[in-house]
Wavefront OBJ file of the C-alpha trace (Angstrom):
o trace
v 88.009 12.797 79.851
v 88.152 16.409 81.188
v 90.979 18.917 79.833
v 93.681 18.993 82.363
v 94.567 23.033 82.645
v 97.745 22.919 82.776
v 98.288 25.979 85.061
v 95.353 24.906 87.682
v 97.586 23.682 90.628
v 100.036 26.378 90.254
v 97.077 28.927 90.141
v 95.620 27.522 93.259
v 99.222 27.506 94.966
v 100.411 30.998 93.736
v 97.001 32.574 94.790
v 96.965 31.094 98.303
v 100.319 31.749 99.200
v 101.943 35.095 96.805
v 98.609 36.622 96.349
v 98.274 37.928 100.068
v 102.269 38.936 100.277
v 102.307 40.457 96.849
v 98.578 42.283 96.852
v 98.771 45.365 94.759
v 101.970 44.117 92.714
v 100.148 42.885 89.513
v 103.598 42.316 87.813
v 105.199 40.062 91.298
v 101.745 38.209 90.986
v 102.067 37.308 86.911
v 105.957 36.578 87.253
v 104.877 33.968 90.078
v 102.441 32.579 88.617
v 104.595 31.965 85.468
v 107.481 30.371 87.812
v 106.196 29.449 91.540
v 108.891 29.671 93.524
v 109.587 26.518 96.042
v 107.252 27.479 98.876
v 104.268 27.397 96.542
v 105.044 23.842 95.296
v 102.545 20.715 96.419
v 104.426 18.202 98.689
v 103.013 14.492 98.799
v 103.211 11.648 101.842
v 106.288 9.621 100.737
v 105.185 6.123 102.214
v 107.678 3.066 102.470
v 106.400 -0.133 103.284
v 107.946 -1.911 105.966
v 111.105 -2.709 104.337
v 110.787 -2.382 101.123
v 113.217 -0.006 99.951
v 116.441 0.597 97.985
v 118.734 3.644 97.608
v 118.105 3.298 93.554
v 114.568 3.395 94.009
v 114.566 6.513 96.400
v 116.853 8.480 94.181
v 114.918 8.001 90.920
v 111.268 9.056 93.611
v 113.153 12.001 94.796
v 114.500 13.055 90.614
v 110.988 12.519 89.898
v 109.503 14.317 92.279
v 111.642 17.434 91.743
v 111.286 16.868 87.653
v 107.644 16.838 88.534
v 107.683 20.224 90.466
v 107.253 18.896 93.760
v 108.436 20.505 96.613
v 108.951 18.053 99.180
v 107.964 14.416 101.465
v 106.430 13.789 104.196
v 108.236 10.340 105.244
v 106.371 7.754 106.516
v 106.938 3.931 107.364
v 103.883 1.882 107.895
v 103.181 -1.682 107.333
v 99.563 -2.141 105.910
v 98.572 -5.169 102.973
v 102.376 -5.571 101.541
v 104.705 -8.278 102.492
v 107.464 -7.349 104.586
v 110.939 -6.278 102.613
v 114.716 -6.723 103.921
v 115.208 -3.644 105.523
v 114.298 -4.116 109.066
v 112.693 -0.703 110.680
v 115.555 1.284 112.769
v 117.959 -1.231 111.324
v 121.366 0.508 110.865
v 120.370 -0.254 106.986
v 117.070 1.384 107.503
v 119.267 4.177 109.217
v 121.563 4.936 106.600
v 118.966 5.130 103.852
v 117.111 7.681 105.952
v 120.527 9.729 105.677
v 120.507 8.725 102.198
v 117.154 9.868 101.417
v 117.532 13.660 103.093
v 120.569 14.148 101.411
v 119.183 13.478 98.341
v 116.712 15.793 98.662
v 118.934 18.666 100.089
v 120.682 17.945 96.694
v 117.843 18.384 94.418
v 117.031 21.242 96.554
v 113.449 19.394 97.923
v 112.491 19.312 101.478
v 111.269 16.340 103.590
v 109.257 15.843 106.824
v 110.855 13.601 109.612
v 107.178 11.877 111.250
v 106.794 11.546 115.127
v 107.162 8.204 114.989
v 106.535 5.070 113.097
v 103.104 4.269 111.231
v 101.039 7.288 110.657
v 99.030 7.046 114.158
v 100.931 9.580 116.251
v 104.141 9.363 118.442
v 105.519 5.717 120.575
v 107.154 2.249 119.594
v 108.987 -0.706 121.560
v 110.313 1.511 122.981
v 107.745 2.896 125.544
v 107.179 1.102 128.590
v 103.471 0.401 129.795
v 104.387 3.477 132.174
v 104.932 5.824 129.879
v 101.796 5.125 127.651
v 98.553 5.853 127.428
v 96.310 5.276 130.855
v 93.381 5.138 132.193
v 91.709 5.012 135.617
v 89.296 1.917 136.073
v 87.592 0.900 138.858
v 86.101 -2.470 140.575
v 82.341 -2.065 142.888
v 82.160 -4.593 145.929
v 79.226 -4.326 148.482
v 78.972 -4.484 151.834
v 76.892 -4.200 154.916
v 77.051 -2.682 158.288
v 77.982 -2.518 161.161
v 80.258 -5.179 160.552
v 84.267 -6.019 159.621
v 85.320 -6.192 156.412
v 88.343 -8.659 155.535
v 88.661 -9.527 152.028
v 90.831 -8.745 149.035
v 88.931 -6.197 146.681
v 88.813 -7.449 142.494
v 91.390 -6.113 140.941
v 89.852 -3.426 138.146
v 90.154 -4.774 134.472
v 91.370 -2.871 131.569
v 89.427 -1.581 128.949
v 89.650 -3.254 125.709
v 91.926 -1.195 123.586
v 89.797 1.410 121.149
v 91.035 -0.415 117.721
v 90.447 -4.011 119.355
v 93.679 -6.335 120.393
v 94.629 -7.044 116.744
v 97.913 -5.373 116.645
v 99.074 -6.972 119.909
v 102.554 -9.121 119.699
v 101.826 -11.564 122.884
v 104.750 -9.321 124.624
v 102.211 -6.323 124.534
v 98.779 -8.381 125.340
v 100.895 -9.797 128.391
v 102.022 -5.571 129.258
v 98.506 -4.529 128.345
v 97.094 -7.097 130.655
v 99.332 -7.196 133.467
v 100.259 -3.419 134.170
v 98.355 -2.201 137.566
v 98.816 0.410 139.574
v 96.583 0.873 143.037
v 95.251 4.710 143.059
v 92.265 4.944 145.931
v 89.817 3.221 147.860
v 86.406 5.180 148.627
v 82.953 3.628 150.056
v 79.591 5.413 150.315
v 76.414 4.611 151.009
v 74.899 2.603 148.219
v 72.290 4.830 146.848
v 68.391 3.614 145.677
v 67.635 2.720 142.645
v 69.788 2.584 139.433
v 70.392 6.258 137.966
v 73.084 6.603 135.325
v 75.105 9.359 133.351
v 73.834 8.987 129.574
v 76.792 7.864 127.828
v 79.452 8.009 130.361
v 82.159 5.760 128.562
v 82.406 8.797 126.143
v 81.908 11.640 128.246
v 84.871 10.238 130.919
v 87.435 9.732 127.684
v 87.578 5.864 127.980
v 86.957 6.168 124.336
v 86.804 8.637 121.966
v 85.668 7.456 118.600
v 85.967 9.083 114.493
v 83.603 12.207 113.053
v 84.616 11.218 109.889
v 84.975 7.346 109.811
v 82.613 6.617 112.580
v 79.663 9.368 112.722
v 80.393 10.494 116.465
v 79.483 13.896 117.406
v 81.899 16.537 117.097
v 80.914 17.837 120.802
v 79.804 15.970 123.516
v 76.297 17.952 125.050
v 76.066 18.837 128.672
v 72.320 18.194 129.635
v 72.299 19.891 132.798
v 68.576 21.572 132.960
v 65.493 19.992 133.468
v 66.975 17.275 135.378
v 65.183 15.532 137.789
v 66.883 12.262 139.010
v 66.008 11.899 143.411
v 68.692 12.805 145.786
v 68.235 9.300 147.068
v 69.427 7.689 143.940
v 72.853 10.296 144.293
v 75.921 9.603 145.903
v 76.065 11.774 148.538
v 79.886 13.845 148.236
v 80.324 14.634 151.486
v 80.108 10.793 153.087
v 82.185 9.172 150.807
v 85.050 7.834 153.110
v 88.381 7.411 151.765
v 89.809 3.967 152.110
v 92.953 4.131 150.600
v 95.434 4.137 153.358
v 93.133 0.606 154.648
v 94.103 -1.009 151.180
v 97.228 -4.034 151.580
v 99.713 -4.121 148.439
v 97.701 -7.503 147.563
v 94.510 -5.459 147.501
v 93.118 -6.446 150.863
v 91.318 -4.087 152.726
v 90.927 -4.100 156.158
v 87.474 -1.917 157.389
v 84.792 -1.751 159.818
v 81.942 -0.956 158.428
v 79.489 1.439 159.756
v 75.487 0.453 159.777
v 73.853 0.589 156.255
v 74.329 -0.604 152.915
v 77.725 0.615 151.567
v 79.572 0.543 147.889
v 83.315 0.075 147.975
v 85.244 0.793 145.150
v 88.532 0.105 144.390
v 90.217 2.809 141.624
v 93.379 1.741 139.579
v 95.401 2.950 136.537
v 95.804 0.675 133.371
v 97.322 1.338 129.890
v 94.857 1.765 127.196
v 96.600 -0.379 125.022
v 97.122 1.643 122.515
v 99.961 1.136 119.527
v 101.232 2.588 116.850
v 98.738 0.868 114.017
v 100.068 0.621 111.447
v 103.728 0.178 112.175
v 106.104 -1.658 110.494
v 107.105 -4.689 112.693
v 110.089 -3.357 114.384
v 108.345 -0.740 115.318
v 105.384 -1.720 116.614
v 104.975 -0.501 120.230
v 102.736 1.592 122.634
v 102.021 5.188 122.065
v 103.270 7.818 124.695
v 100.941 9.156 127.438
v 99.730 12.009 125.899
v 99.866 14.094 129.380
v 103.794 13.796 129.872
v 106.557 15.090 128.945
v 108.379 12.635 129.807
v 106.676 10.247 127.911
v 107.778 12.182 124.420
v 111.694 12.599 126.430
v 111.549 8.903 126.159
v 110.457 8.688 122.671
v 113.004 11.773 121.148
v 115.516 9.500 122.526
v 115.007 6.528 121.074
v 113.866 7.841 117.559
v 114.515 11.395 116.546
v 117.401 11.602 118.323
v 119.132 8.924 116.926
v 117.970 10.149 113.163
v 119.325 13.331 114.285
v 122.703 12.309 115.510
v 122.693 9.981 112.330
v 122.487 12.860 109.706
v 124.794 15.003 111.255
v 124.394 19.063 111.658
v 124.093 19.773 107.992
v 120.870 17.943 107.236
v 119.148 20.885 105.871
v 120.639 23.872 103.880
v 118.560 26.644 103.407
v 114.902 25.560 102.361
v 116.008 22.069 101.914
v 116.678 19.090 102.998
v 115.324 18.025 106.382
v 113.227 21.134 107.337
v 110.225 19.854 109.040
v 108.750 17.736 112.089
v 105.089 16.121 111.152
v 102.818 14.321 113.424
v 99.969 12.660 111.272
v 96.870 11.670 112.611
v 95.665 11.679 115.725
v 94.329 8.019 115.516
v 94.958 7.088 118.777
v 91.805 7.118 120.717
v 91.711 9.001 123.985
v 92.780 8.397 127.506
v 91.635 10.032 130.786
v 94.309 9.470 133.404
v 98.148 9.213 134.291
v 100.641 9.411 137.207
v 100.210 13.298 138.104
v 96.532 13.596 136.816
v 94.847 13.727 140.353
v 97.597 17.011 141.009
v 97.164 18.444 137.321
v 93.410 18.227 137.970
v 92.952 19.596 141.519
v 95.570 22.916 140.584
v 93.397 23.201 137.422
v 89.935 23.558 138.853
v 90.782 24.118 142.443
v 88.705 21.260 143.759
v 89.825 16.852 144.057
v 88.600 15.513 142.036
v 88.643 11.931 144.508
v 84.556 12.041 145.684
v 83.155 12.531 141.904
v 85.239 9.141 140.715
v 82.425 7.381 140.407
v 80.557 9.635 137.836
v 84.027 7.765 135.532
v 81.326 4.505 135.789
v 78.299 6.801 135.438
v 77.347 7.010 138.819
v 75.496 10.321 139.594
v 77.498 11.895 142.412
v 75.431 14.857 144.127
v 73.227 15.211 141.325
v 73.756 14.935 137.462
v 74.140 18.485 136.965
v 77.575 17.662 139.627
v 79.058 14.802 137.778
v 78.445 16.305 134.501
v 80.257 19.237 135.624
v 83.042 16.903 136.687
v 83.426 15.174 133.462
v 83.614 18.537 131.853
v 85.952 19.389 133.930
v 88.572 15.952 133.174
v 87.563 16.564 129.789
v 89.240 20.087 129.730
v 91.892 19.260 131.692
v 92.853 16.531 129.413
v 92.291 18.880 126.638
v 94.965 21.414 128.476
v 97.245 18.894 129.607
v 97.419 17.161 126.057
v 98.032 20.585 124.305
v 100.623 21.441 126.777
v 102.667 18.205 127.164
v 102.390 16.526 123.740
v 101.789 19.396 120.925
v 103.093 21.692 122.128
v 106.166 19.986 123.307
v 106.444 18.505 120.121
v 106.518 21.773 118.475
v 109.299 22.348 121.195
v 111.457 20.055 120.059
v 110.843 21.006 116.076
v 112.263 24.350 116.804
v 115.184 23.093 119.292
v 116.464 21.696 116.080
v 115.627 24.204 113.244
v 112.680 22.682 111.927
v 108.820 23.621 111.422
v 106.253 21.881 113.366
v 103.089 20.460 111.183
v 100.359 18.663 112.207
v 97.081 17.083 111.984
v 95.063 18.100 114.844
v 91.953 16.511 114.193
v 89.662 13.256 114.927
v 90.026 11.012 117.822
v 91.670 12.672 120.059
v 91.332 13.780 123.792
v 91.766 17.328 122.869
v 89.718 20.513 121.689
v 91.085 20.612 117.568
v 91.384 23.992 117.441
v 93.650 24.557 120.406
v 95.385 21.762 120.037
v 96.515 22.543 116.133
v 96.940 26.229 117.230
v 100.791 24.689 117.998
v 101.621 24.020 115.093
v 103.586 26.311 112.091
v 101.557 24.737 109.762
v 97.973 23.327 110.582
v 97.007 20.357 108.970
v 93.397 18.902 107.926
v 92.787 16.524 105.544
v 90.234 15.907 102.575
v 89.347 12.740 100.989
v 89.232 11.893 97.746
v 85.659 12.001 96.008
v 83.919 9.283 95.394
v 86.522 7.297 97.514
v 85.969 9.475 100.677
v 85.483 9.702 104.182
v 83.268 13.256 105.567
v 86.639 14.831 106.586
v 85.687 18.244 105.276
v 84.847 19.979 108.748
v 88.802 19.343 109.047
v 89.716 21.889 106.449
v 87.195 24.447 108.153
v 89.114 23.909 111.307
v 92.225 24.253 109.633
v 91.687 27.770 108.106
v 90.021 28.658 111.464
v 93.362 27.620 113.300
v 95.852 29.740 111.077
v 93.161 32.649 110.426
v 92.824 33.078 114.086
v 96.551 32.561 115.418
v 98.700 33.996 111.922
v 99.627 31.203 110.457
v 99.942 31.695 107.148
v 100.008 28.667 105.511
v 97.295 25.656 105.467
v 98.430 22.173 104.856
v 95.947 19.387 103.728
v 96.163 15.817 103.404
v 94.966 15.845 99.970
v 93.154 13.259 98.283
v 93.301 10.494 100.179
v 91.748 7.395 98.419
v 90.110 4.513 99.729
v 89.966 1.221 98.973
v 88.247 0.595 95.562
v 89.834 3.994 94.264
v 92.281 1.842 92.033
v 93.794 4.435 89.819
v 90.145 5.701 89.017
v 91.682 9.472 89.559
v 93.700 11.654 87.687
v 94.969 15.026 87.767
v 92.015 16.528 85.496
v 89.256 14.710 87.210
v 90.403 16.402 91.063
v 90.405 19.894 89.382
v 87.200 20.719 90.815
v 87.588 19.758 94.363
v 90.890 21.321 94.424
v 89.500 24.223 93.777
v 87.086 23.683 96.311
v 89.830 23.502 98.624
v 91.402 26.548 97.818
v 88.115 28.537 98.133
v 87.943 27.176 101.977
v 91.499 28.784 102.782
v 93.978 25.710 101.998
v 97.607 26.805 100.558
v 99.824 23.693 100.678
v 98.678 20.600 99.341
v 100.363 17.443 100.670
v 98.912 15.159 98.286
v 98.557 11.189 99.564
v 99.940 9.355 98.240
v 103.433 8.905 96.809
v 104.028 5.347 96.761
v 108.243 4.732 97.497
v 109.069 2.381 94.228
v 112.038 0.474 95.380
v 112.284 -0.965 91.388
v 113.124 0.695 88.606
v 111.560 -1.961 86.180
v 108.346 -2.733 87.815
v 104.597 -1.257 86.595
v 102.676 -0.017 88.207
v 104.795 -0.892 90.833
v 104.229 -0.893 94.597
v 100.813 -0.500 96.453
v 100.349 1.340 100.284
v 98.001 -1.904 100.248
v 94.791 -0.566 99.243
v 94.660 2.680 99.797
v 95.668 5.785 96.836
v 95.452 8.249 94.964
v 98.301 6.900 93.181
v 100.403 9.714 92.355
v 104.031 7.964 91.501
v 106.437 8.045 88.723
v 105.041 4.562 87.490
v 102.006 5.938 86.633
v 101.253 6.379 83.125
v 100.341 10.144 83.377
v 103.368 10.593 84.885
v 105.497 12.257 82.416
v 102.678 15.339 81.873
v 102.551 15.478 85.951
v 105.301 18.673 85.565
v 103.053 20.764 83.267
v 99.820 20.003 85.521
v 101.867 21.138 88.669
v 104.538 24.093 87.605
v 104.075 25.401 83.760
l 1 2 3 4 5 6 7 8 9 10 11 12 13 14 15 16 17 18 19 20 21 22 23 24 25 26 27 28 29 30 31 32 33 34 35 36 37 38 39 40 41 42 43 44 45 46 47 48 49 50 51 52 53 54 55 56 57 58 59 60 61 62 63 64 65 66 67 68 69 70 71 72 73 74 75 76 77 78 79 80 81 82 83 84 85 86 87 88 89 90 91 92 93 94 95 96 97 98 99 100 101 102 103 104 105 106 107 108 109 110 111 112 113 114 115 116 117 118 119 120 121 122 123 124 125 126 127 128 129 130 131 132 133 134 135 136 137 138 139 140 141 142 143 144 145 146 147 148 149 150 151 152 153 154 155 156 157 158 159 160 161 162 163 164 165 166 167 168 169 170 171 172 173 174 175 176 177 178 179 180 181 182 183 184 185 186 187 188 189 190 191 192 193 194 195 196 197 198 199 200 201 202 203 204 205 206 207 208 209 210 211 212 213 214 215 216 217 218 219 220 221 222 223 224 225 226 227 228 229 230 231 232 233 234 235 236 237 238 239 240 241 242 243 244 245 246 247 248 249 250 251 252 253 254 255 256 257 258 259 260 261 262 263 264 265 266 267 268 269 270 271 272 273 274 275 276 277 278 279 280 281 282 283 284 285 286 287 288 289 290 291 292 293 294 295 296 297 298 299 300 301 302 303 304 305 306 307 308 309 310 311 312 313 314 315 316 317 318 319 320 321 322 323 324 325 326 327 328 329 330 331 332 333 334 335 336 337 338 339 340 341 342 343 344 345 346 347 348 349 350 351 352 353 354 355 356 357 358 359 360 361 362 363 364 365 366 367 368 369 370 371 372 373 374 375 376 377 378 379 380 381 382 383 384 385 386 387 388 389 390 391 392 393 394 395 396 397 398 399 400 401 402 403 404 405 406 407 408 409 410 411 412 413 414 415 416 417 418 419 420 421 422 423 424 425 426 427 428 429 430 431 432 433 434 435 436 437 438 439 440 441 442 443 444 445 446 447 448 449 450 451 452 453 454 455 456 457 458 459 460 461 462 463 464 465 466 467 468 469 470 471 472 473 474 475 476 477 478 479 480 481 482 483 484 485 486 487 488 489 490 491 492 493 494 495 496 497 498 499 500 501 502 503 504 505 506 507 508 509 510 511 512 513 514 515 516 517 518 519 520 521 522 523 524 525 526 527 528 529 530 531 532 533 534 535 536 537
């Protein structure tokens, strides 16, 4: 087994954080690294499992954790391979020991992280209505054939199968998820020859957006706009598409007489992607907010932070402790690629509608392919703004209405460009995997340092050592020397390690699981009472 060095954390801590501030001050730097002060202390993800907590269990985690040299908790409620416990999520039990918990830190002088929401997947709950969730725009195709009258109802567009499947579902949200429809346009064209298709257009229009790391999908999406040679008369032709919309009855009849020719009618409509907050606890299982409105996140603060808020009281934090900072997790939530105001958002952002390229959203080629691609760029960036603007940053907003630092984990899965999208944040997140037990979540970190390098942040948070299944308390301290020093070499200066495991027992080895997932880094481990000399000697 290797040597544990018992100064190796504190070295990669004190070197990240003091050594810039106190450059040129040998004697600051050596009286640091002899006693870090609280800033340069590791934090870990404090993880409760759906109910399964007690006030005696939280206070000997917290005395732990502070007897350990930890600084402070990220908070986080999730419901993943453990039966349920008593406390029901949002529960005025749950409540109070959420009080109890930050004032336990503020005691011990720690500091804890309130999360966006429940699970670990972003920011929503029961809470959020079908309107204020994720959408998309989908569309149905009828033919028809001139000159004649059209009379019919149109088929009602379908939505897409949620990203993460329908396993999360209560039959309340399948029925939402299935039932919400809202009409947006009707627009027929002549139905072009033959069959030509944007390559990969599912991606490219955000109707999904799947994992680098877990999944292997490209970190950018190419624009092959040269060299392309597709006939005009395969094309939509832009300028005689014919808007419909005003023809189209509330039951989705249209009404149209239809010019001489072959025509495609399509009928465009907004859905809700489905999306929830895997993997809440029960109670709080619910759709995520529409990532392009503020009002969306207006309806969540009120219904979660808010109330945690108004429960603690004005003195939840004194000084550096207690509750001092707002954390969104991971942006796990797939993409989306429309909402209520996106037609407006898009047409002041690129100075063109954006109505006669719709059909390039099915991969249609719309003028030619160099056109649509352009379009979908276009959406792509505008999402990318809109999502910056209405969810990060407006999270970040609220963080500093109420005193508190803004971190977060901008990377993976989302509709979004990473790096402007974590530029937000007071402290940029990224997240590496354990080795051995890890997912290819590296190019996170360089993102990270790239975030805070390039907009001043001075300190880099990581996820650190996250552990897959089959890890099974296969790690230690000594063994994760080397790849924390890796870490520190790429620019990383606060180390959130994953996981802390809440033990509601006091009498129980090794105690609770977060289901299968580690590195098991809790006071029931057997390691645990040399943890303090790894971390702060």
């Amino acid at each position: 087994m290797p040597n544990w060095p018992s100064k190796c954390l504190a070295t990669l801590s004190l070197l990240a954080i003091c050594g810039a501030a106190y450059a040129g001050k040998p004697d600051m730097i050596a009286q640091n690294f002899k006693s870090p002060p609280d800033t340069a202390r590791p934090w870990v993800y404090w993880y409760f499992m759906d109910g399964n907590q007690t006030e005696a269990g939280m206070k000997a985690d917290l005395e732990a954790m502070k007897a350990a040299g930890i600084g402070g908790a990220i908070m986080l409620d999730v419901n993943i391979g453990i039966q349920k416990g008593p406390v029901e999520f949002m529960s005025d039990r749950w409540q109070q020991d959420f009080v109890f918990a930050v004032t336990e830190a503020k005691s011990l002088g720690l500091q804890i992280a309130m999360p966006a929401g429940p699970g670990w997947c972003g920011a929503g709950g029961p809470w959020i209505t079908p309107d204020k969730s994720m959408q998309d725009l989908v569309a149905s195709e009828t033919s028809a054939e001139g000159p004649s009258h059209f009379d019919t109802v149109l088929p009602k567009p379908q939505p897409r199968t949620p990203f993460f499947g329908m396993g999360t579902f209560t039959p309340t949200l399948e029925q939402q998820w299935a039932n919400f429809y809202s009409d947006q346009y009707v627009i027929a064209f002549p139905t072009p020859d033959g069959s030509a298709k944007i390559d990969n257009s599912d991606y490219k229009a955000l109707y999904y957006r799947s994992s680098v790391s877990s999944m292997g999908a490209p970190p950018r999406i190419p624009s092959p706009v040269n060299g392309i040679t597709i006939p005009e008369n395969q094309c939509i032709s832009a300028d005689k598409i014919i808007d419909l919309t005003g023809k189209l009855g509330p039951d989705g009849h249209l009404n149209w007489n239809v010019p001489a020719g072959r025509w495609t009618i399509m009928r465009f409509g907004r859905t809700i992607t489905g999306q929830t907050t895997r993997p809440a606890p029960d109670a709080g299982l619910g759709f995520e907010t529409d990532k392009f409105s503020k009002e969306a996140l207006d309806l969540q603060f009120k219904n979660f932070e808010d109330v945690l808020l108004q429960k603690l009281g004005p003195d939840y934090r004194s000084g550096d402790s207690g509750l001092t900072t707002f954390h969104f997790d991971s942006w796990e939530m797939a993409s989306q690629n429309w909402s209520e105001k996106f037609r407006q958002e898009f047409t002041a952002a690129n100075g063109y509608d954006p109505l006669p390229y719709l059909p390039a959203l099915t991969g249609r080629v719309v003028g030619s392919e160099e056109q649509s691609e352009r379009f979908l760029w276009d959406l792509r960036h505008t999402a990318s703004d809109l999502l910056v603007e209405n969810q990060g940053q407006y999270l970040a907003d609220y963080a500093h209405k109420h005193n508190l630092q803004f971190s977060e984990e901008p990377y993976d899965l989302n509709p979004s460009a990473d790096l402007d999208l974590g530029s937000v944040a007071d402290i940029p997140m990224c997240e590496f995997w354990s080795r051995s037990w890890s997912l290819p979540s590296e190019y996170s970190c360089f993102e990270a340092t790239s975030i805070g390098h390039t907009n001043g942040k001075k300190v880099i948070g990581a996820e650190s050592f996250t552990g897959a299944p089959g890890e099974d308390w296969h790690q230690y301290p000594g063994s994760m020397k080397e790849q924390l020093d890796w870490a520190l070499a790429d620019g990383i200066n606060k180390y959130v390690i994953h996981r802390y495991q809440h033990q509601p027992y006091l009498d129980r080895f090794p105690g609770m699981t977060m289901g299968p997932y580690g590195v098991h880094w809790d006071r029931t481990e057997t390691w645990w009472s040399m943890f303090q000399r790894f971390i702060s000697t």
